[in-house]
C-alpha positions in Angstrom: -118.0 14.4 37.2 -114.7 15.4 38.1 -112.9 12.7 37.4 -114.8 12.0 34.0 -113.2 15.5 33.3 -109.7 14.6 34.7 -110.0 11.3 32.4 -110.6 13.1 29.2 -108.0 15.6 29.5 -105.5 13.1 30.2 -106.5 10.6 27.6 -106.0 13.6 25.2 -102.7 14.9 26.6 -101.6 11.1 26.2 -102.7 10.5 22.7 -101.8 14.0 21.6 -98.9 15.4 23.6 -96.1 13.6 21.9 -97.1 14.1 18.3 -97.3 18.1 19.1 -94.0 17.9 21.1 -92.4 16.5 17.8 -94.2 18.8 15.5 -93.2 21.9 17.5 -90.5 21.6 19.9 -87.5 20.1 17.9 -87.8 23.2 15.8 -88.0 25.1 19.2 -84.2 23.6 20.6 -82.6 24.0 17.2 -83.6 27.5 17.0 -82.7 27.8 21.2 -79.1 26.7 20.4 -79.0 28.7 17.2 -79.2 31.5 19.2 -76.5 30.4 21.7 -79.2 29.7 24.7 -77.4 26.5 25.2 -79.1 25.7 28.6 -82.9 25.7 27.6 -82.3 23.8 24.5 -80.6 20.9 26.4 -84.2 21.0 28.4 -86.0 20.8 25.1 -83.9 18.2 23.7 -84.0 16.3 27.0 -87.7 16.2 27.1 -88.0 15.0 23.4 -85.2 12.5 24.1 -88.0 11.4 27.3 -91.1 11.3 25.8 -89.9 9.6 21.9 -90.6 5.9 21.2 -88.3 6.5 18.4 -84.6 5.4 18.5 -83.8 7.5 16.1 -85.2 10.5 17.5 -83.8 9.7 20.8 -80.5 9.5 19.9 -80.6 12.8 18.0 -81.6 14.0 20.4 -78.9 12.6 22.7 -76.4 14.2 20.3 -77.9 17.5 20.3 -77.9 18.1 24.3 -73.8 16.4 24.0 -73.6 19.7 21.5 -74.8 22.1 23.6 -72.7 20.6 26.4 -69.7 21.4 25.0 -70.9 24.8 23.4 -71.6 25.8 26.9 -68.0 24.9 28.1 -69.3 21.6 30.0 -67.2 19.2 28.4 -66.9 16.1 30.6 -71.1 16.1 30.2 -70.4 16.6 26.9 -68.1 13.6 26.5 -70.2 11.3 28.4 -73.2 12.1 26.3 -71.8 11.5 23.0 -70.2 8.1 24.4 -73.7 7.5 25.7 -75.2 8.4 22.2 -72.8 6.1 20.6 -74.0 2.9 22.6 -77.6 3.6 21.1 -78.0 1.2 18.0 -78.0 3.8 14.9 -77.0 3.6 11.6 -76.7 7.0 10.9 -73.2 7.4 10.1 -72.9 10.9 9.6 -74.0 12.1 13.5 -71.3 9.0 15.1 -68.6 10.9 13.0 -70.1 13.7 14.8 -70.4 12.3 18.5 -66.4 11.2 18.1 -65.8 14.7 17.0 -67.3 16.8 20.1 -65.9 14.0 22.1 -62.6 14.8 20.6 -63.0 18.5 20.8 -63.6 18.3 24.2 -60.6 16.5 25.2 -58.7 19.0 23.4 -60.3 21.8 25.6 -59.9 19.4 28.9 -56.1 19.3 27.2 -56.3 15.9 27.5 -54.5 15.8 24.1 -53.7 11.9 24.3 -57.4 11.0 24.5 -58.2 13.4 21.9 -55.8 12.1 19.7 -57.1 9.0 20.0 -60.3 9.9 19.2 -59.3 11.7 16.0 -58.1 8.4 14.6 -61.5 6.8 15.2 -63.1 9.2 13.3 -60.5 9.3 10.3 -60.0 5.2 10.8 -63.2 4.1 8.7 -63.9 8.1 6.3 -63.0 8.6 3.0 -62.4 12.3 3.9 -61.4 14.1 7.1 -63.8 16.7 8.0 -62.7 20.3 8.9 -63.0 20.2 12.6 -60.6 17.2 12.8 -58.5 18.7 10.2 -58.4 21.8 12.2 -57.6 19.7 15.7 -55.2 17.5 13.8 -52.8 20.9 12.9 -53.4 22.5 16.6 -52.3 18.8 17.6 -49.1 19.0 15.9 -48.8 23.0 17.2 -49.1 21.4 21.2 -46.2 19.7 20.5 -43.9 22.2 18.5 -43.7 20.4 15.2 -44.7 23.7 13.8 -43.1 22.8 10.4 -45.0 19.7 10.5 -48.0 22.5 10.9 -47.5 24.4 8.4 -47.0 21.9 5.7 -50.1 20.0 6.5 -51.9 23.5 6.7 -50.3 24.1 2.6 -51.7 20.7 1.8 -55.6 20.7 3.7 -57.0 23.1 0.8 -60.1 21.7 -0.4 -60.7 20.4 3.4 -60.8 23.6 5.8 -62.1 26.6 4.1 -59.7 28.5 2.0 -60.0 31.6 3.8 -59.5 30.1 7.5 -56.0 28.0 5.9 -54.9 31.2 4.2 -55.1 33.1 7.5 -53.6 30.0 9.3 -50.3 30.1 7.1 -50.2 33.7 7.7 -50.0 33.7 11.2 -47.6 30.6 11.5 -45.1 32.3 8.8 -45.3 35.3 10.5 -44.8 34.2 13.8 -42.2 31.4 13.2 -39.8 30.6 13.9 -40.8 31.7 17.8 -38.8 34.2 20.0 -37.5 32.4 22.4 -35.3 33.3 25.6 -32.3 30.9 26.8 -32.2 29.9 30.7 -28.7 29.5 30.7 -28.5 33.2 29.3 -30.7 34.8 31.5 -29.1 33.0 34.6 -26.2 33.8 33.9 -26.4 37.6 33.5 -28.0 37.6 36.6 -25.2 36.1 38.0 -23.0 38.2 37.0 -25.2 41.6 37.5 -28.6 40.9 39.6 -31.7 42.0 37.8 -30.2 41.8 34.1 -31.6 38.1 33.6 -35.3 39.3 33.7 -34.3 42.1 31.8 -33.0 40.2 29.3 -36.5 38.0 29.7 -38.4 41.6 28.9 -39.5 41.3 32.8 -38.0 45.0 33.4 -39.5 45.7 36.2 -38.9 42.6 38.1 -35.2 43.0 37.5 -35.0 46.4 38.5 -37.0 45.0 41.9 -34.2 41.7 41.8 -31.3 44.7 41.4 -32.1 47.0 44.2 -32.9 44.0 46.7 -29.9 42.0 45.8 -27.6 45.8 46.3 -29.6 46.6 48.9 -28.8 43.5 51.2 -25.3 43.0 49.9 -24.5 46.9 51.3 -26.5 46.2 54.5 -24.4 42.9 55.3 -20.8 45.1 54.0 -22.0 47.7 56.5 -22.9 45.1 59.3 -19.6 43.3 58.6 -17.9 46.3 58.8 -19.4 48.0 62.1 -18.6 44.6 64.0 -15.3 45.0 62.8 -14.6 48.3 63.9 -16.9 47.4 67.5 -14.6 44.1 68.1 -17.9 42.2 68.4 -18.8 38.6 66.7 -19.8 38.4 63.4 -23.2 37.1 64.2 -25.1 39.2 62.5 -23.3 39.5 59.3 -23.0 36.1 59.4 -26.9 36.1 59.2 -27.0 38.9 56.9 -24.9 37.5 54.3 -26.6 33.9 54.5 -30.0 36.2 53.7 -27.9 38.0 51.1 -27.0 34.6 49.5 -30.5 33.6 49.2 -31.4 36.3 47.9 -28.9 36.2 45.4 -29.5 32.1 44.3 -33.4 33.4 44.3 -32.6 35.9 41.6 -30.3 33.1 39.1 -33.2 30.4 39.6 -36.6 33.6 38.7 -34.4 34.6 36.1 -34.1 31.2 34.2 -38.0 30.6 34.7 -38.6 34.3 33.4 -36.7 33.3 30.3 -38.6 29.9 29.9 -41.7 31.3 31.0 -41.4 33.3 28.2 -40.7 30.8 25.7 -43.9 29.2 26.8 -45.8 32.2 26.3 -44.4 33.3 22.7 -46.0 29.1 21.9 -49.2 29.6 24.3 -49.6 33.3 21.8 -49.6 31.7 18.6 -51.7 28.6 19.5 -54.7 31.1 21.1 -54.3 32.8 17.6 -54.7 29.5 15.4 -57.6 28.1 18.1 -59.7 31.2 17.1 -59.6 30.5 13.5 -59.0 26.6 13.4 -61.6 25.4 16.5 -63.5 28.2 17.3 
């Protein structure tokens, strides 16, 4: 009797399962990862993706969990399930635009911007128009490697691609913030060399040249007044000798930090403006 029993419910879940799994939980994982729960709608889509017959359905599917891969910040799963998506046999033009898109995108945030690039051309290589994600990645592109004017004139000329309001603010921020402030090397070395501390100052790094200043007076009057008691003792100059070495490396130590502080700088003024544009061309 048992098994009788065990037999019908399973010949039911068999015949039945799939066709209310397809009538009830696609609707479920679009409305999981509308709501940002990225995690439980890869399970949903997963299971779908397991239990269709359909190639279509599968490969949706496929697409769908590569989305929510890179939506939860797991972009090397998200890449290798779009490229795994994109060796299913479909037709459906529209979601392999798509797949090199996240795939591209997800480069981008690996900054692997040579692969990404790469994959922008495939997607623009066989479309009659460029959608507004690869538009967006295509300017940010051009930001990574300081052809800002480049930027901004493809930015002038996207309208009608990217919405109006996003390339309005875009312009915005690149002609307010350009051309960059930037801080020469060779500057802020050199006033150190000449007065310890005023490199980083010049950098905006205040405090670390006030710390460069005293350290660099500090040791240079400890190895004068060393110097200057073995002098009057009539003993070797071993210790001064040692002193001033330390004072010297001290000293080279502030040149080289202030030359970084002044490109680290530079590279900060860039890394500023391209965190603004991300937030309204990506994210």
């Amino acid at each position: 009797m048992k098994k009788l029993i065990l037999s019908i419910v399973l010949s039911v879940f068999y015949t039945t399962g799939p066709i209310n799994i397809f009538a009830q939980d696609i609707e479920y994982a679009q409305h999981l990862f509308t709501q940002q729960d990225y995690y439980r709608s890869i399970s949903e889509w997963k299971k779908i993706e397991y239990y269709s017959d359909n190639q279509t359905e599968k490969a949706h599917a496929r697409l769908m969990i590569s989305r929510c891969y890179y939506k939860a910040g797991l972009y090397n799963d998200a890449i290798q399930q779009a490229a795994s998506f994109l060796q299913i046999n479909t037709q459906n033009y529209e979601e392999q635009q798509q797949a090199y898109e996240i795939i591209a995108l997800s480069y981008y945030r690996l900054h692997n911007f040579v692969m990404a690039d790469q994959y922008i051309a495939r997607t623009t290589r066989d479309a009659d128009t460029t959608s507004a994600t690869i538009e967006g990645l295509e300017v940010m592109l051009l930001l990574i490697s300081s052809e800002y004017e480049a930027a901004l004139k493809r930015l002038q000329n996207t309208k009608g691609i990217l919405p109006e309001t996003i390339t309005d603010k875009a312009i915005t921020i690149l002609q307010t913030e350009l051309p960059l402030k930037t801080k020469s090397p060779l500057i802020s070395g050199s006033l150190s060399a000449l007065i310890p501390g005023t490199g980083q100052i010049y950098s905006k790094h205040p405090v670390d040249g006030i710390q460069a200043f005293l350290m660099n007076l500090s040791m240079g009057l400890a190895t004068v007044g060393l110097f200057l008691f073995e002098q009057e003792t009539d003993i070797p100059h071993f210790g001064s000798g040692v002193s001033a070495c330390l004072t010297g490396g001290f000293y080279a130590a502030n040149i080289y930090g202030a030359s970084k502080t002044a490109a680290y700088y530079t590279l900060r003024q860039k890394q500023d403006l391209i965190r603004q544009c991300e937030k309204i061309l990506i994210e």
